[in-house]
C-alpha atoms as an extended CHARMM CRD file, in Angstrom:
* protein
*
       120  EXT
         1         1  UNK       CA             54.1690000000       90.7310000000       61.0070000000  PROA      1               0.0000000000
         2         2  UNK       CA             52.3860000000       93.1060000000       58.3100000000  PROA      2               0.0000000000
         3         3  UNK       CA             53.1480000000       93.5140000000       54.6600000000  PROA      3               0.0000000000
         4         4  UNK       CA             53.4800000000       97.0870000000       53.2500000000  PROA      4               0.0000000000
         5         5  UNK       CA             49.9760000000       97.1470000000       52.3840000000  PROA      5               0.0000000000
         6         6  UNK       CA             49.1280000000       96.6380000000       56.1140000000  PROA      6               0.0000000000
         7         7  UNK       CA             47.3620000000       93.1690000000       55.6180000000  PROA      7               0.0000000000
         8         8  UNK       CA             48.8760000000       90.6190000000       58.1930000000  PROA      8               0.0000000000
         9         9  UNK       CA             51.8630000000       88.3830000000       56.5400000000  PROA      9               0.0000000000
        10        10  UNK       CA             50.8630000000       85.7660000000       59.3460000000  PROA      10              0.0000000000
        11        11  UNK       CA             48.7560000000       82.4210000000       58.9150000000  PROA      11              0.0000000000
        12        12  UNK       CA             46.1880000000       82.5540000000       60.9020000000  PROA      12              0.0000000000
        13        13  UNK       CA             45.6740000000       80.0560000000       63.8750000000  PROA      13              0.0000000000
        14        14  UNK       CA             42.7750000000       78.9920000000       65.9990000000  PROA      14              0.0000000000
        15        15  UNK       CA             43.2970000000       77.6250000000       69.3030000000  PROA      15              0.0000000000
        16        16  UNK       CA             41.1510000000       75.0640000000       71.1910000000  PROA      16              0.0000000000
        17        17  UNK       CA             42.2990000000       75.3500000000       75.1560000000  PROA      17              0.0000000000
        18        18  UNK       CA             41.3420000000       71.6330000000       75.9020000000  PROA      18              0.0000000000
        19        19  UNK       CA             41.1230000000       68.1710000000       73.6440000000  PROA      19              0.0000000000
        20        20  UNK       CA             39.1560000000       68.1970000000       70.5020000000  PROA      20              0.0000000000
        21        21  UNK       CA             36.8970000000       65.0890000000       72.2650000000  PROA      21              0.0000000000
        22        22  UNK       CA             36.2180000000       67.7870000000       75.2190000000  PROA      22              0.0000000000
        23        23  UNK       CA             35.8080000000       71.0660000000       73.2860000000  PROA      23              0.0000000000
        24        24  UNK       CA             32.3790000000       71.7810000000       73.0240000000  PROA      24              0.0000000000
        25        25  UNK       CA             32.1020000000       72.1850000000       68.7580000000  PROA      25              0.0000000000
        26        26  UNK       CA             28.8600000000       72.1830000000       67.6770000000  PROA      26              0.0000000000
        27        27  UNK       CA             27.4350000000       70.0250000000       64.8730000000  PROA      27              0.0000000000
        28        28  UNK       CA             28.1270000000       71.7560000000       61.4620000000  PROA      28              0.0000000000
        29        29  UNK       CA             26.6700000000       70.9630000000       57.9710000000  PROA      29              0.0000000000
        30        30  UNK       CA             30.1730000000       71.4290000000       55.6010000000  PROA      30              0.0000000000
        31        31  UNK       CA             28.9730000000       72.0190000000       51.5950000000  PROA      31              0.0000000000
        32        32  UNK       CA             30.7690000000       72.4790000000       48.5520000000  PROA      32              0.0000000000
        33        33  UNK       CA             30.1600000000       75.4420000000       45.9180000000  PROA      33              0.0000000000
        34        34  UNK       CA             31.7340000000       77.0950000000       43.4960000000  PROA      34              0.0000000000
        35        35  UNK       CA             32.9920000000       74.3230000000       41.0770000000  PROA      35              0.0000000000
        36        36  UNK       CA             35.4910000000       75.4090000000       38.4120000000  PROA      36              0.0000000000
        37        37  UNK       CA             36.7650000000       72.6790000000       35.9330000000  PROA      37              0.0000000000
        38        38  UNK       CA             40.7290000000       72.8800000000       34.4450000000  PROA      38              0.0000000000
        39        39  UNK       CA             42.5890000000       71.6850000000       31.4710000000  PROA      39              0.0000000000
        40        40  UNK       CA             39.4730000000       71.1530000000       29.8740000000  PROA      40              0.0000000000
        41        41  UNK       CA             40.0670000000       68.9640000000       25.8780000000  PROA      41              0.0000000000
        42        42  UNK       CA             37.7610000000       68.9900000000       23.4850000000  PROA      42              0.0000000000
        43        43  UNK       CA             35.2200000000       66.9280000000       25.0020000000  PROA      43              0.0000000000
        44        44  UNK       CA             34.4270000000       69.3170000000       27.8040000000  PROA      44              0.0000000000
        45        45  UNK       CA             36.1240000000       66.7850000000       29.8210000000  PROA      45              0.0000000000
        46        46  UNK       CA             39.0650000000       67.9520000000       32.5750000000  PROA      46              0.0000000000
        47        47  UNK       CA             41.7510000000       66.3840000000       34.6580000000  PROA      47              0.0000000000
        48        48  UNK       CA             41.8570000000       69.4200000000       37.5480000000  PROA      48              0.0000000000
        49        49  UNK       CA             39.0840000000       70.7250000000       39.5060000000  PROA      49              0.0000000000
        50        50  UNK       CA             38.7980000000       73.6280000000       42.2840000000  PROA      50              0.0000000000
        51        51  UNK       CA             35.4430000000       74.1280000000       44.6240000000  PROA      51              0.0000000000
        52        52  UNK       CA             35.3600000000       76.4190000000       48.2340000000  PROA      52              0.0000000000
        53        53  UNK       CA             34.3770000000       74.1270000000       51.4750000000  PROA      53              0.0000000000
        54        54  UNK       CA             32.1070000000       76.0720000000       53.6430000000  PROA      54              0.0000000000
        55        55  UNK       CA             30.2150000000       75.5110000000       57.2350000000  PROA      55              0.0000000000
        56        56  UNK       CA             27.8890000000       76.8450000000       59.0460000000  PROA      56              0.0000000000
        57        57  UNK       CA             29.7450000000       76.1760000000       62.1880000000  PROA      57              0.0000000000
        58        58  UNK       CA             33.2160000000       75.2940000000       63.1300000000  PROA      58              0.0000000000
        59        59  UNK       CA             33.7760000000       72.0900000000       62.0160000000  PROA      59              0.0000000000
        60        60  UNK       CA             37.0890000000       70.0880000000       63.0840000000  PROA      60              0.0000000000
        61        61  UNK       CA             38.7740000000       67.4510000000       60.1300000000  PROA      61              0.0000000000
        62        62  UNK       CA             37.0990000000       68.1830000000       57.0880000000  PROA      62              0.0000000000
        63        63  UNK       CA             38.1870000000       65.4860000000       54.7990000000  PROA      63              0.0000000000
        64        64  UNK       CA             37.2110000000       65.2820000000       51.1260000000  PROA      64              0.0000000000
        65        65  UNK       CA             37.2080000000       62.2560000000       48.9850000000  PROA      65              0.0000000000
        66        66  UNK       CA             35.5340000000       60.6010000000       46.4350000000  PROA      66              0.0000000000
        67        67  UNK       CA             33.8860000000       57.5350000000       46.6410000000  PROA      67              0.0000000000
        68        68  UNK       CA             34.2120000000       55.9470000000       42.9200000000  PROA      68              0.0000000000
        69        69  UNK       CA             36.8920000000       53.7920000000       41.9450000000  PROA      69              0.0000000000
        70        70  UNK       CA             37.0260000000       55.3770000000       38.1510000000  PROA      70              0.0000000000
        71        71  UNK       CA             37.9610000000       58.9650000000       39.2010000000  PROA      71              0.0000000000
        72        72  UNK       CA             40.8650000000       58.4740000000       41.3100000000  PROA      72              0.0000000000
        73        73  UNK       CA             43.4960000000       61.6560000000       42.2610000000  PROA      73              0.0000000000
        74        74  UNK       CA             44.3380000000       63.6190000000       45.3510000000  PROA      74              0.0000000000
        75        75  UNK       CA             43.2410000000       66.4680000000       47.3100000000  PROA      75              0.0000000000
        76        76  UNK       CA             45.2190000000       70.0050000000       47.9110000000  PROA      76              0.0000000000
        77        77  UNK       CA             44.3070000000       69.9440000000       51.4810000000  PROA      77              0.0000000000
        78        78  UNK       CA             42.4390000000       67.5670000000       53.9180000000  PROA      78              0.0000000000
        79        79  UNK       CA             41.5860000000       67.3200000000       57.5080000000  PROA      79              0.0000000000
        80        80  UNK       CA             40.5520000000       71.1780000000       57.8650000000  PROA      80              0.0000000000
        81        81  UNK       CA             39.3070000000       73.5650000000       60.2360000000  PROA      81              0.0000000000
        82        82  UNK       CA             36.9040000000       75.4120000000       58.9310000000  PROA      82              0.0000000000
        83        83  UNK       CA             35.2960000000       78.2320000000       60.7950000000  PROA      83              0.0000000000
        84        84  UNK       CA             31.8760000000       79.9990000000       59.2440000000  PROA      84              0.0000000000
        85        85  UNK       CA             33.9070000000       83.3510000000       58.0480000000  PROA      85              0.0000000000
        86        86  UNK       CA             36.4290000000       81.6560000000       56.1420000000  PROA      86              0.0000000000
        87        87  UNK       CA             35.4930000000       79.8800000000       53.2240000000  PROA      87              0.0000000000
        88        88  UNK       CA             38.7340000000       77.2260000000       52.0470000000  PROA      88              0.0000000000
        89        89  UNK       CA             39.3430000000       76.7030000000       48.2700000000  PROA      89              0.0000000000
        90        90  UNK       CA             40.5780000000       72.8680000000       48.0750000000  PROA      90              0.0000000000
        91        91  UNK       CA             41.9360000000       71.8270000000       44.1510000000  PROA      91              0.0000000000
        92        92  UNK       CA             41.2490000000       67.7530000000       42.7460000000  PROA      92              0.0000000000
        93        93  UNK       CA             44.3010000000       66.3710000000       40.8370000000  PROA      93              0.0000000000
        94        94  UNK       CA             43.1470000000       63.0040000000       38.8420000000  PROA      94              0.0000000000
        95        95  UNK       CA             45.6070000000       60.3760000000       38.4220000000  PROA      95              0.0000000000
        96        96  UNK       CA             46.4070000000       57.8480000000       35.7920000000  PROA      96              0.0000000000
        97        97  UNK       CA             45.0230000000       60.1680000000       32.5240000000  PROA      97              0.0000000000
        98        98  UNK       CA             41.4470000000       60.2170000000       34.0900000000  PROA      98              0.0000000000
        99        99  UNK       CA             39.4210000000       62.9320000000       32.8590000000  PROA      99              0.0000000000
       100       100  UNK       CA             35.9740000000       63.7920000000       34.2160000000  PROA      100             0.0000000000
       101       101  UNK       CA             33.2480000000       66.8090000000       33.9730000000  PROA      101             0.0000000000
       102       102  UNK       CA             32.0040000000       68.7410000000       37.1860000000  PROA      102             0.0000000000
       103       103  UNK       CA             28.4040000000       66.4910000000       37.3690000000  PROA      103             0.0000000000
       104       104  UNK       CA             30.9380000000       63.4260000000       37.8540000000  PROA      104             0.0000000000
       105       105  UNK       CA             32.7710000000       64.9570000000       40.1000000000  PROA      105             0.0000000000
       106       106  UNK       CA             30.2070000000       66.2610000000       42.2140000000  PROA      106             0.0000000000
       107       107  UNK       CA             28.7440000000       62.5490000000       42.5790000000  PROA      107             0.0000000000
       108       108  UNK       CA             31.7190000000       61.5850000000       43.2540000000  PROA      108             0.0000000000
       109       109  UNK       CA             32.3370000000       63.5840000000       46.2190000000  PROA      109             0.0000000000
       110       110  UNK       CA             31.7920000000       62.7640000000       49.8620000000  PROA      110             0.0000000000
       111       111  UNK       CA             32.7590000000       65.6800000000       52.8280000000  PROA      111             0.0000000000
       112       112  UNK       CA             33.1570000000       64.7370000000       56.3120000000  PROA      112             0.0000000000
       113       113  UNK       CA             33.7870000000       66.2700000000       59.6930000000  PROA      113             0.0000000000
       114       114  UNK       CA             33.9410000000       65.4780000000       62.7610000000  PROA      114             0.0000000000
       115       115  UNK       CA             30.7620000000       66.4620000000       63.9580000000  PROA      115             0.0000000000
       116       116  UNK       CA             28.3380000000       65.8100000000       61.0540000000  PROA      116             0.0000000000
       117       117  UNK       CA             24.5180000000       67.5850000000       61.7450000000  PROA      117             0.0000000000
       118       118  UNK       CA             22.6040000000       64.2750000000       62.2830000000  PROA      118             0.0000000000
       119       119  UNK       CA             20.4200000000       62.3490000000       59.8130000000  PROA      119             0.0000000000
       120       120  UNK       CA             17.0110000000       64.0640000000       59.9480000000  PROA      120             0.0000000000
C-alpha cells in the first residue's frame, strides 16, 4: 500500500530462497557511527544512547551488546539484517540508574554477525 505522499506504507522484506547456512552471504564488516547521547545531567553523563549500524555487505544477525558488567541495559533491536543501502538506527536503554558518556559506551560495545570479515 502507499501513503498520500506516494512513499510505500509497507515494511520492507528481503527474501533468501534457501537456508541461511546455504545462501551464499558474503563476509561483511558491520560498524557503528553516528553516536548521540540522551538525558544527559550535569555531569555530561546519560542513561540513553542512539548510533546507525552499517555494512558493507549483507550481513545476517547483527547482534549488539556490551561486554562490561558496569553498563548494563537493553537494545531497541537485535539480530538484524542489514543490507549496504539501509543504514539501521538501534537506541541503548541502561538499567539500574547507570549513567555513562559515549567513550564508555563505545568500549563497551561489541557487534556481531554472522559472517564476520576474518582476522587479518
Amino acid at each position: 500500500s502507499s501513503s498520500s505522499s506516494g512513499s510505500s506504507m509497507a515494511p520492507v522484506a528481503h527474501f533468501f530462497p534457501t537456508n541461511f547456512k546455504d545462501a551464499s552471504i558474503p563476509y561483511a564488516s558491520v560498524e557503528a557511527s553516528d553516536f548521540i547521547l540522551s538525558d544527559i545531567d550535569d555531569d555530561g553523563l546519560g542513561s540513553s544512547l542512539s548510533f546507525t549500524v552499517t555494512s558493507n555487505n549483507t550481513a545476517a544477525f547483527v547482534t549488539a551488546e556490551t561486554i562490561f558488567a558496569d553498563l548494563p541495559g537493553r537494545f531497541s533491536d537485535n539480530g538484524l539484517l542489514l543490507v549496504p543501502s539501509e543504514p539501521q538506527v538501534i537506541t541503548f536503554e541502561a538499567t539500574k540508574d547507570v549513567r555513562f558518556n559515549i567513550d564508555q559506551f563505545t568500549a563497551a560495545l561489541t557487534l556481531r554477525n554472522l559472517k564476520p570479515n576474518p582476522a587479518p
